[in-house]
C-alpha positions in Angstrom: 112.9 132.9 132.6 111.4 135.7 130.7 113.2 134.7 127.5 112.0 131.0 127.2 108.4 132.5 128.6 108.9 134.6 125.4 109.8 131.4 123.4 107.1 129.8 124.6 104.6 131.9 123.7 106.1 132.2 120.4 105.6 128.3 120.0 102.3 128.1 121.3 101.0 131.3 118.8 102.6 129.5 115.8 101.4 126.1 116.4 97.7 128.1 117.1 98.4 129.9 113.7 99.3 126.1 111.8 96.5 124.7 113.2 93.6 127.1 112.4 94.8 127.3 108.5 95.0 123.5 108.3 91.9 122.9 110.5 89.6 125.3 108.3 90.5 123.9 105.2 89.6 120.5 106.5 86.7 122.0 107.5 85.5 122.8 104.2 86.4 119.7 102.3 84.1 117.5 104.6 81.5 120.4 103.7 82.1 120.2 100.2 81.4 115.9 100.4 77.7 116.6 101.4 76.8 119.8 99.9 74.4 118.1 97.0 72.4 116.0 98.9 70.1 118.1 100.4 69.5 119.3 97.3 68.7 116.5 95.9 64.7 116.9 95.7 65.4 120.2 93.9 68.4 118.3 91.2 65.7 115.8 90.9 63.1 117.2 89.4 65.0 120.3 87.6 67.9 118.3 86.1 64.9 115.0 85.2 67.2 112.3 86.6 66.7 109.2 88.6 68.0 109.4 92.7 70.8 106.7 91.2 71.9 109.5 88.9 72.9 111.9 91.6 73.9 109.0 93.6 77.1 109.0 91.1 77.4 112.4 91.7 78.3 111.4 95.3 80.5 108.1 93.8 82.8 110.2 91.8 84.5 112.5 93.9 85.4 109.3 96.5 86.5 107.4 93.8 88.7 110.0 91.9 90.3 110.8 95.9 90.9 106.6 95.9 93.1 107.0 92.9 94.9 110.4 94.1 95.6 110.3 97.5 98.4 107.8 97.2 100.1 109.6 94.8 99.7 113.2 95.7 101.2 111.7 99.2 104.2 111.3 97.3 104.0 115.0 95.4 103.9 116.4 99.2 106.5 114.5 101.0 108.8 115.4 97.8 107.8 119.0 97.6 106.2 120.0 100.6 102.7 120.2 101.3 101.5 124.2 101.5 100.6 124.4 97.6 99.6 121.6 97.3 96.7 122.4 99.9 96.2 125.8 98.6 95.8 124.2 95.0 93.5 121.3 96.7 91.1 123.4 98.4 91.2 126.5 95.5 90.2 123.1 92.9 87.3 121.8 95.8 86.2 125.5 95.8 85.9 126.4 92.2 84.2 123.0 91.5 81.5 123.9 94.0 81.2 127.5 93.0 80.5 126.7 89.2 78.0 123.7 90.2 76.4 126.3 91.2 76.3 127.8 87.6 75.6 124.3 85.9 72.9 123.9 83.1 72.8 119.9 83.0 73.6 116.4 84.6 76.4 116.5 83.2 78.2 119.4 83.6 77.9 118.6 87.5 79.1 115.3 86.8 82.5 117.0 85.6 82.5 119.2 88.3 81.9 116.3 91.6 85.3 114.4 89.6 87.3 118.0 90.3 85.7 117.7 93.2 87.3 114.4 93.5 91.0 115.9 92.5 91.0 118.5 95.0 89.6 116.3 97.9 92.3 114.1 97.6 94.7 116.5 98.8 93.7 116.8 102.0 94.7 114.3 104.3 98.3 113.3 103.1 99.1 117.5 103.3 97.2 118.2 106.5 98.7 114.9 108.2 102.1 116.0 106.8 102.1 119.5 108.4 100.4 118.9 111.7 103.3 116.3 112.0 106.3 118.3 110.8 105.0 121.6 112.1 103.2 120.9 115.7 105.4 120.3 119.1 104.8 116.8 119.7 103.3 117.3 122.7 100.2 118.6 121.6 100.4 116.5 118.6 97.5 114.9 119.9 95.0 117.4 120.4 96.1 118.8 117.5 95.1 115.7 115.4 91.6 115.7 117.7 90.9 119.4 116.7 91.6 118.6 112.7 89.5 115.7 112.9 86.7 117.7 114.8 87.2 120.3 112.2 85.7 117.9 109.3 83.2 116.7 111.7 81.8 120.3 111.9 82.0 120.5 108.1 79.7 117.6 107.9 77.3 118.9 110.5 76.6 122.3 109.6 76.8 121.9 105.5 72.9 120.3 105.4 71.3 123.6 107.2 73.5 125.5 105.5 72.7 124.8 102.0 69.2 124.5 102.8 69.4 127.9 104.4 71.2 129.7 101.5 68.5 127.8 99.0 65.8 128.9 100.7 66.6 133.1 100.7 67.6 132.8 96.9 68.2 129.2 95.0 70.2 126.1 95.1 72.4 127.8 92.2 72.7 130.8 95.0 74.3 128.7 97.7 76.8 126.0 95.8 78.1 129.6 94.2 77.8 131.6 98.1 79.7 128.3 99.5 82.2 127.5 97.0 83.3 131.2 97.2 84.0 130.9 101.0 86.1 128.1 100.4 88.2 130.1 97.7 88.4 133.2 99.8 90.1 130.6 102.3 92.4 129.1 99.9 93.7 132.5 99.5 94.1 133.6 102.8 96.1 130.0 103.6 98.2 131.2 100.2 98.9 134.7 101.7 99.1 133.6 105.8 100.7 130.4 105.0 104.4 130.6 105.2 104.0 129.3 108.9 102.9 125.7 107.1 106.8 125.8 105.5 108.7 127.1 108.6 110.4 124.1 110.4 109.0 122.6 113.5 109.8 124.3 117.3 112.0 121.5 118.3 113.8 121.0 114.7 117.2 121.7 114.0 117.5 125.6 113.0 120.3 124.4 110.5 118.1 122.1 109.3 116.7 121.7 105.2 113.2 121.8 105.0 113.0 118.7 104.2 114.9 117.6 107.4 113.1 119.7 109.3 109.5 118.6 108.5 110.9 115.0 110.0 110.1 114.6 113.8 112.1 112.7 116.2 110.2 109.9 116.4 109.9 109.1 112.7 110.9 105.7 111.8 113.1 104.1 109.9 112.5 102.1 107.0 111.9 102.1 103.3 110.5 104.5 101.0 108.3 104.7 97.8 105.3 101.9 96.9 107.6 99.3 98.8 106.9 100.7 102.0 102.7 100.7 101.4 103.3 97.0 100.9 105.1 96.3 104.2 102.9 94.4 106.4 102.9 97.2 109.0 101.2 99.5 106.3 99.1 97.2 104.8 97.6 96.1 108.1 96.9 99.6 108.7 95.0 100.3 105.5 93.0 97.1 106.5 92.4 98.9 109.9 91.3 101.8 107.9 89.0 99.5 105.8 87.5 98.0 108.8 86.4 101.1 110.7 85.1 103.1 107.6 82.5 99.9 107.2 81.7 100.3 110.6 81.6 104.1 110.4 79.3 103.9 107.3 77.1 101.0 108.3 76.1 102.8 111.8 75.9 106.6 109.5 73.5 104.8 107.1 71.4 102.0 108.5 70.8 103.2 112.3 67.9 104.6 111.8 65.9 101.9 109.4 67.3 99.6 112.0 66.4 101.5 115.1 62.8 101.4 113.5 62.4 97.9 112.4 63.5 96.7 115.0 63.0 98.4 118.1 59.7 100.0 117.0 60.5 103.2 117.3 59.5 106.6 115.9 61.2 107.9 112.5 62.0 111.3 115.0 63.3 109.6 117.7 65.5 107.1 115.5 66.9 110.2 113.8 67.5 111.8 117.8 69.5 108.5 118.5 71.3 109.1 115.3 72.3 112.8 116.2 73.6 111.6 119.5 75.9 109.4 118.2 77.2 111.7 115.7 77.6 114.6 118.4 79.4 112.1 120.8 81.6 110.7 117.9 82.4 114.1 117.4 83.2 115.3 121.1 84.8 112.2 121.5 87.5 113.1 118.8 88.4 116.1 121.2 88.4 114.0 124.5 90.6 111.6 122.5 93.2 114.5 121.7 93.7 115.3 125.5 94.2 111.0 125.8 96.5 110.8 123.0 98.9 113.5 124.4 99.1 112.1 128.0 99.8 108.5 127.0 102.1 106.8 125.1 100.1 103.6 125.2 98.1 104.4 122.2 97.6 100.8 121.6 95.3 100.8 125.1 93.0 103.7 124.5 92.4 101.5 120.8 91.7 98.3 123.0 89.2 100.3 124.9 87.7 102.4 122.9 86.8 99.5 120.3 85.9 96.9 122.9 83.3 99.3 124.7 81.4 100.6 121.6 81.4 96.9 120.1 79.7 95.5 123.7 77.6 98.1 123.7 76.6 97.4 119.7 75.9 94.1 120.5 73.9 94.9 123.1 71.6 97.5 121.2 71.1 94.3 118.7 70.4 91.6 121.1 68.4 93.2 123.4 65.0 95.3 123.9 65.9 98.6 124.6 63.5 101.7 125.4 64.4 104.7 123.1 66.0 106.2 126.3 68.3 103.6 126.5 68.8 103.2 122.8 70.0 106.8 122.9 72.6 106.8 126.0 73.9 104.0 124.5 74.5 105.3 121.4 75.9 107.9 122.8 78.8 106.0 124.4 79.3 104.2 121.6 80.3 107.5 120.0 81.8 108.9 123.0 84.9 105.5 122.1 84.5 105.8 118.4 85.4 109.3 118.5 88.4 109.1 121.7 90.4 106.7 119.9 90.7 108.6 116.4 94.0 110.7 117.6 95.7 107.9 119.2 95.1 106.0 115.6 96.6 109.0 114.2 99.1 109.0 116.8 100.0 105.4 115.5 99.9 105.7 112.0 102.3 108.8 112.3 104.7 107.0 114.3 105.4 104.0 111.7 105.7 106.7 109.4 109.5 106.4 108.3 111.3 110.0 107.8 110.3 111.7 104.6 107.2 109.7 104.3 104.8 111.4 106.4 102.5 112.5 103.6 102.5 109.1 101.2 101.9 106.8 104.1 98.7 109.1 105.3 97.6 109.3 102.2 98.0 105.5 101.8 96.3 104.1 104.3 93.2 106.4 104.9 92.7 105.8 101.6 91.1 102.6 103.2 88.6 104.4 104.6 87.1 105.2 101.0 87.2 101.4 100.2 85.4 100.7 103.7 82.8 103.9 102.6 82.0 102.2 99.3 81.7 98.8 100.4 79.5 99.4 103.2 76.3 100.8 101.7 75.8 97.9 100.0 76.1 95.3 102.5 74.4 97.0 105.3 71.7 97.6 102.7 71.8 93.7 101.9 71.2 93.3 105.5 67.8 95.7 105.7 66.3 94.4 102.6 66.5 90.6 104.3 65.1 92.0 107.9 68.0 91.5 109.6 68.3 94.4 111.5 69.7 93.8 114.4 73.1 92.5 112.5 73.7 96.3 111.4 74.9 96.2 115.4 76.5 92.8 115.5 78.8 93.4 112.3 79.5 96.9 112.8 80.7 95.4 116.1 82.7 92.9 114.6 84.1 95.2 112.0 85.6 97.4 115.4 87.0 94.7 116.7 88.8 93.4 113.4 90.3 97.3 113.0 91.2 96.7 116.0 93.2 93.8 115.4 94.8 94.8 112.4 96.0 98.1 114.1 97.3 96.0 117.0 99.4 93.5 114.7 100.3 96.4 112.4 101.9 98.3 115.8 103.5 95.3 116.6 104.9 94.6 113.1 106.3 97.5 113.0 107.8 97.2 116.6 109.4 94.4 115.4 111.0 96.0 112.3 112.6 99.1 114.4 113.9 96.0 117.0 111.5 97.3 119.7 110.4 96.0 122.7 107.0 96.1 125.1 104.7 98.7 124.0 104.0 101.1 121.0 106.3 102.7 118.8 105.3 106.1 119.4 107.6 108.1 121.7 106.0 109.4 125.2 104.6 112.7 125.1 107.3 115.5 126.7 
């Protein structure tokens, strides 16, 4: 008893240890992603370009990560995914830190398409060891705490750089910032060797390679044949669908919230925060689902078909600002539970050895969903059509939701499997 107590704890301080290196990195590249635009007012007038200038600034790096991720999926599953997240975060870092040196448009404009290359290491290598390097059963949270991780990033990066400019300069805080992220890189270079070591439950004679495959992976084919199976292309079209939703309810609530409800610009921006916060405790509520289920399928079902009544309901009807906020709030509350148990998915149709490419391939769909949104929802605003921002998000939920459910089932059908998803139950 006092030996597997002993193994046990040795599991448990390891998959701690794997988590908080891969967690913090993905912390800082969601920081990284917003780190100019609170700045912009100051890049404005010192750097004399238009707002649409710096808006390219932001177009860049999501581009340059469209074009990578797929392939640097295939550089990790081929030769592990450690350096490659070093290199991805130290590139990120540096990029940041020099902006913060930078004379002219420009030179920044160089600097946000590194930006770009380091970005797009992120998720194939973090999916790729959380999935090869995590006991399965706590695969789950451990996909809710990564996610929450970025969400963090996001939240704190605004104050933060505002913060920093206002004790020295803007040049002062990209340079303070980028450095953190550098020191980090370094210590994951240094601490790291936990993100090669072979999972708790893999075979000790195992390759590396072989080991970084868990149990449930499935079968099937490999290289840019597999991202055009229908299972993975369904789930890229998932991806696509929830990214417009995502970025339509991030970018229009509050216009909306004001146009058409009437309300104040502060109170629009409280309902806002509340639905970011939820989204963001949701993700961790989701992680303690995902694990105690294998019916992944059903926490997607309900999580999409509550926040898309619930949108619909904010659009159609004539809601006090109270109201307006709790039910926000819940609509966050589902967004955010069923992001592991997505993950959960998308990692079990992911055949052995593909971990990385197939991560990398279809949440590259939620850049394509990030892009296309702005404009649309923005379409919307400008013809006083507010209250669609609710109705299509909604409808954009409830296509994801589709496409995951016929991807799953797709891919059920290729492994020969019967009722339910193709994720294994949680041990």
């Amino acid at each position: 008893m006092a030996a597997e107590l002993a193994v046990a704890g040795a599991a448990t301080r390891r998959n701690a240890k794997v988590l908080a290196l891969v967690a913090t990195g993905h912390f800082f590249a969601h920081f990284y992603v917003i780190v100019l635009p609170p700045l912009f007012p100051l890049l404005r007038e010192e750097l004399a370009v238009s707002y649409a200038a710096l808006g390219l600034l932001l177009t860049m790096p999501s581009l340059v990560t469209m074009v990578l991720q797929t392939p640097v999926g295939f550089l990790v599953d081929r030769f592990g995914a450690r350096w490659p997240l070093v290199i991805g975060l130290g590139i990120m870092s540096a990029a940041v830190a020099a902006a913060g040196f930078a004379t002219g448009y420009w030179t920044l404009f160089v600097l946000m398409i590194l930006m770009g290359v380091g970005n797009s290491v992120f998720h194939p290598a973090d999916y790729a060891i959380l999935a090869a390097r995590i006991e399965h059963r706590r695969l789950g949270r451990a996909f809710s705490v990564h996610t929450f991780a970025g969400h963090l990033g996001w939240a704190v990066a605004p104050g933060t750089v505002v913060s920093l400019t206002a004790l020295w300069s803007w040049q002062a805080a990209l340079a303070i910032t980028g450095l953190c992220g550098l020191v980090v890189a370094l210590v994951i270079s240094v601490h790291g060797r936990e993100l090669d070591a072979p999972a708790a439950d893999a075979d000790p004679g195992a390759t590396p390679r072989e080991a970084a495959q868990s149990p449930e992976a499935a079968p099937g084919r490999a290289g840019f044949a597999l991202l055009f199976s229908a299972p993975m292309l369904l789930f890229f079209l998932y991806m696509v669908m929830a990214a417009v939703a995502t970025a339509g309810l991030n970018g229009f609530t509050v216009t909306a919230l004001v146009n058409l409800h009437g309300v104040g610009l502060t109170a629009a921006n409280a309902a806002l925060t509340a639905f970011l916060t939820a989204s963001a405790l949701g993700v961790l509520l989701g992680g303690w689902l995902a694990d105690r289920t294998r019916r992944h399928d059903l926490v997607l079902v309900a999580g999409f078909c509550l926040a898309a009544a619930v949108l619909v309901l904010i659009g159609l009807l004539s809601l006090p600002i109270a109201g307006v906020v709790a039910a926000l709030t819940l609509v966050g509350l589902a967004q955010g539970a069923i992001r592991p148990s997505r993950d959960m998915m998308v990692r079990a149709i992911a055949p052995a050895g593909a971990v990385g490419t197939v991560f990398g391939w279809v949440t590259t769909g939620m850049f394509v969903g990030a892009a296309l949104a702005p404009v649309f929802f923005g379409w919307l605003i400008d013809r006083s059509l507010e209250r669609w921002v609710f109705i299509l998000a909604a409808l954009a939920m409830l296509l994801a939701l589709v496409a995951a459910l016929l991807g799953n089932r797709r891919a059920q059908q290729a492994r020969g499997g019967g009722r339910g998803p193709v994720s294994k139950s949680p041990s």
